[in-house]
C-alpha positions in Angstrom: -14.9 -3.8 18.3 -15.8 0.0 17.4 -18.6 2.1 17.5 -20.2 4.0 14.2 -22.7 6.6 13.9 -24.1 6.4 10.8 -26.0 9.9 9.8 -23.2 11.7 11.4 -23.8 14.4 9.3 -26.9 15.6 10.1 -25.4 16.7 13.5 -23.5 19.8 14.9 -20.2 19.4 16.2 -21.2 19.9 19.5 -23.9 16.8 19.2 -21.5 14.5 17.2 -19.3 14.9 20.3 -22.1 14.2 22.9 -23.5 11.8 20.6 -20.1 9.3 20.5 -19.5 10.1 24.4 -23.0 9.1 25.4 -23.4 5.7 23.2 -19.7 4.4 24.5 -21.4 4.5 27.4 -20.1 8.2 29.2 -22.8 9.2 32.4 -24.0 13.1 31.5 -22.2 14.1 34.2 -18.6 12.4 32.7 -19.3 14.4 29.3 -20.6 17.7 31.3 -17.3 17.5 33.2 -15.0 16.7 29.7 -16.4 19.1 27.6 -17.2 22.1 30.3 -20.6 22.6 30.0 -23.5 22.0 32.0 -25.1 18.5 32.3 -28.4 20.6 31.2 -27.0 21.4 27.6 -25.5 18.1 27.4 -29.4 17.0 27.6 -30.3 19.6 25.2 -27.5 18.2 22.5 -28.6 14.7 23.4 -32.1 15.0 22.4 -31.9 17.2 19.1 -29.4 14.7 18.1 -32.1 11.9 18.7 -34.8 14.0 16.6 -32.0 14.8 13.9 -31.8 11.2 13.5 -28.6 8.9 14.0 -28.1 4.9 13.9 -25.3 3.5 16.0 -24.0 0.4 14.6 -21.3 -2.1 16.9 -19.1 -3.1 14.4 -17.0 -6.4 15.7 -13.7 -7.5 13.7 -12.7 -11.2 13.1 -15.1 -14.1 14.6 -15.4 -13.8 18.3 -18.8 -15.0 18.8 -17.3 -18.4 16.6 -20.0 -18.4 13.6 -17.4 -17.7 10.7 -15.1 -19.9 8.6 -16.7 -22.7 6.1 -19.9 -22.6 7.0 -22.6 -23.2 4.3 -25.7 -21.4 5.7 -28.1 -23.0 3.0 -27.1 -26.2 4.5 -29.1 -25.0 8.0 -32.0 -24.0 5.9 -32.2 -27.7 4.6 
């Protein structure tokens, strides 16, 4: 399972890195702490990032919920 942000580019360097701390799930005050400034700033970076516009998509590798293989989907439809 991994995280993307998709619109990435429309951020700073300094958001991006907020940005991929904060949706894995990092408190303000672990990311304050990590990247040595203050929980304040990390707010700041949070919300122009919001208004800059991102989408976070979960991406999830092989089948673990168990919906893949042979399945014919237009067959449910029926």
């Amino acid at each position: 399972m991994r995280l993307e942000i998709r619109g990435v580019e429309k951020l700073s360097w300094r958001e991006r890195q907020v940005v991929a701390l904060k949706e894995s799930g990092h408190s303000t005050e672990a990311i304050a702490q990590r990247l040595g400034i203050s929980e304040g700033t990390i707010a700041t970076l949070y919300n122009r990032a919001r208004k800059k516009g991102y989408e976070v998509v979960l991406i999830i590798d092989g089948d673990p919920l168990g919906i893949g293989g042979d399945v014919d989907l237009d067959q449910d439809l029926e």
